[in-house]
Structures are given as C-alpha cells and as structure tokens.
C-alpha positions in Angstrom: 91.1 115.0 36.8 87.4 116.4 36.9 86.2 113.5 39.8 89.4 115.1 41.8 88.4 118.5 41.1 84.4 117.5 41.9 85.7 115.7 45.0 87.8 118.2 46.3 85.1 121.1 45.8 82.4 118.4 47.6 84.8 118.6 50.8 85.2 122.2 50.6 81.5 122.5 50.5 80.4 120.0 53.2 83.3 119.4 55.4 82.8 122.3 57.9 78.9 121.3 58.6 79.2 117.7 58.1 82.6 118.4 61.1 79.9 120.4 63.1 77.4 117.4 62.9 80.0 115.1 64.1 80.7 116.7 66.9 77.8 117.2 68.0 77.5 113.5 68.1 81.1 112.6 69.7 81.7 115.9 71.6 85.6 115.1 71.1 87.4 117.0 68.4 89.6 114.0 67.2 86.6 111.5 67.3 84.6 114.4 65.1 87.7 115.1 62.6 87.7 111.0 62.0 84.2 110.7 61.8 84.3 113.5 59.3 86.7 112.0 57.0 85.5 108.8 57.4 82.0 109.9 55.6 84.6 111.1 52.6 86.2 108.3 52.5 82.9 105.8 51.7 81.8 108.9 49.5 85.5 108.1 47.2 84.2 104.5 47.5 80.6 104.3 47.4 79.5 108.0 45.9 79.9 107.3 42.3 76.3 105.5 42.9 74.8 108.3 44.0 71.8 108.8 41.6 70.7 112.1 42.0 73.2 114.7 42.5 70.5 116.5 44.0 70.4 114.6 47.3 74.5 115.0 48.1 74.2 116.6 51.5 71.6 114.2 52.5 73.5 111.3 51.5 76.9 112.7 53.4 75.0 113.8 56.6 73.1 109.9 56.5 76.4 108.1 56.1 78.4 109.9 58.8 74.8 109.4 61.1 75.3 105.8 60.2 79.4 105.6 60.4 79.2 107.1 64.1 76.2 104.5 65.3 78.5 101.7 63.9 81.9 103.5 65.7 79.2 103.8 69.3 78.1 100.1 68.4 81.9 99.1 68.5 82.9 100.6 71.8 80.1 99.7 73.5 80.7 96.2 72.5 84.4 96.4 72.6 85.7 99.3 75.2 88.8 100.6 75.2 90.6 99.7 78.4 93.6 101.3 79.8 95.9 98.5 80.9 97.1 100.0 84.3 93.4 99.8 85.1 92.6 96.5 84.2 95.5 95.0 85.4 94.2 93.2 88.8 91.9 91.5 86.5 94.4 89.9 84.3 94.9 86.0 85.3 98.3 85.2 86.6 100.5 83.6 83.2 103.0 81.8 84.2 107.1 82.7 82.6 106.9 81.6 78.8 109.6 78.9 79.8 106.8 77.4 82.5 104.1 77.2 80.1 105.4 76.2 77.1 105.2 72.5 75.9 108.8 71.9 74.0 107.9 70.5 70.5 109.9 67.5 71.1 107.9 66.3 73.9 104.9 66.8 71.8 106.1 64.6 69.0 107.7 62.1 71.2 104.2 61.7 73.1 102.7 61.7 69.3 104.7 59.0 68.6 102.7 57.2 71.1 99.4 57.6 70.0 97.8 54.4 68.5 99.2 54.6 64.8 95.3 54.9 63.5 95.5 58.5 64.7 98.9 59.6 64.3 98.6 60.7 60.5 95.2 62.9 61.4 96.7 64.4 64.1 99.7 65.0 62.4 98.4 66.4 59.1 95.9 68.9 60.8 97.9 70.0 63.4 101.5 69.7 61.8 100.5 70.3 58.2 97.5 72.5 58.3 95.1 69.9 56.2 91.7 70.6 55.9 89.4 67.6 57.1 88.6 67.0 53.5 92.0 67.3 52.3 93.0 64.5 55.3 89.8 62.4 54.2 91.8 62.4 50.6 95.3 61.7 51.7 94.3 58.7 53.8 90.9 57.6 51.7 88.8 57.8 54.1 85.9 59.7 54.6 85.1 62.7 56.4 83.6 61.5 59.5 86.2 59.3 60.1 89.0 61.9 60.2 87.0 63.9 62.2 86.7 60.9 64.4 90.3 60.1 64.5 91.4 63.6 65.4 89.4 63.9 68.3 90.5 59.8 69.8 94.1 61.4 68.8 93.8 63.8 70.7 92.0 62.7 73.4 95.0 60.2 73.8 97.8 62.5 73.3 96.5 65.0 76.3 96.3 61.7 78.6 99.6 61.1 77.6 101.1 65.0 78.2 99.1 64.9 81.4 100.5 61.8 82.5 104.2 62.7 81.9 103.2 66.5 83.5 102.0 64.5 86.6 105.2 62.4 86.7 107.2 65.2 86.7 109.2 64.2 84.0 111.9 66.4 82.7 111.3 68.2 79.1 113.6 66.5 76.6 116.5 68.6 75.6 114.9 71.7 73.0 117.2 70.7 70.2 115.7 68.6 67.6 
C-alpha cells in the first residue's frame, strides 16, 4: 500500500513537467501523453533500483530522453505508411485460389522425391523437427540432414515446376 501511495504522489509530482518535456520533444499531444506514461511505466518496473532517492527527477527526465530517442529510432527505421498511399507500390498478388499450392499436390510430388529425402523433408517441413531432433530420428548426423533437406527440396521444386509448366490440373482439395 505505501509503494502505491509513493507511486501515485511521484506522478502527481513529475507528471505535468516530465508531459511538458515530452512535448517539447514530439510536438503532438498524444505522442507526448504516451511518452509520459511510458517513463512511469519503466519507473513501476525498473525504479525500485533507484539508489538514491535524491536523484528521482533526473532519473524520470533521462529515461523518457532515452524512451523518445528509441520511439524516433523506431519510426525512422520503420515508418508508418498510410495504405492508400503506398498502394501503387504494392506488387500485384495474384487471387488466393491462383497462388496457392493444394496440399495434396505437395504430398503427391513428395511422394516422388528419392525416398533418401522424403523423411527430412517430411519431418522439418510437416512435423516441425529441429535438424538435431531429425539427425536423432533417423541416426544420422547433422550434416547429413541438413544435406538431405536441401537435395529434397531441390527435387521437389523441379518436380512442382515441372507439373506447373505442364499445366496439369490440381488434384481434387479433398484428402
């Protein structure tokens, strides 16, 4: 009950300056509020380390400095886009129903993979099995799985390409 009582009266002390500070930095209310109570949120997390009471303030105004450099870090590495804008420089997807490989073709052109490469294949792309949980399974080692998936799947794209470029029909989607 006291840390509630001490962390309420620390926001009614600091959160009007520590809100002016911010927007100084953001110059957008929202952004500012965020920042704001983003600083008290790592204080609920991180301010019980705090050594000396003393230096409070400092450590509030230092963490919401450092919280909006990491927020400007972000959006300058990752901007915000509005759809409608960046819509001419979308690629072209095709319907789902044009793209889409039907699971049955998959596993019939799985089936005719050379059997050495099947059971790789299978168990890392079917089962989720790590490599070293494959290596166990079929005793071999690492290296080889590793070796086997990529011949397994080098030949199973041959064979999907193949039956893409001879036009062949899908198989029927119920298994």
């Amino acid at each position: 009950m006291a840390e509630n009582v001490e962390f309420e009266s620390l926001v009614a002390r600091y959160y009007e300056p520590l809100y002016q500070f911010a927007f100084s930095l953001t110059r957008e209310e929202a952004d500012a509020c965020d920042l704001t109570q983003q600083t008290f949120v790592v204080w609920a997390a991180k301010g019980h380390q705090l050594r000396d009471a003393a230096k409070v303030k400092t450590w509030l105004f230092t963490t919401l400095h450092r919280e909006f450099l990491n927020s400007h870090r972000r959006h300058t590495r990752f901007p915000q886009v509005d759809l409608d804008t960046a819509a001419a420089e979308l690629p072209a997807a095709p319907a789902a129903s044009e793209s889409r490989l039907d699971t049955a073709r998959v596993l019939a052109a799985l089936a005719q993979v050379e059997e050495v490469f099947q059971a790789p294949v299978a168990l890392f792309y079917l089962q989720d099995n790590s490599y070293l949980e494959i290596a166990e399974i079929l005793g071999v080692p690492v290296g080889t799985v590793k070796s086997r998936l990529s011949r397994g799947l080098g030949q199973l794209q041959q064979l999907l390409a193949r039956d893409i470029a001879a036009g062949k029909n899908p198989p029927p989607t119920s298994l």
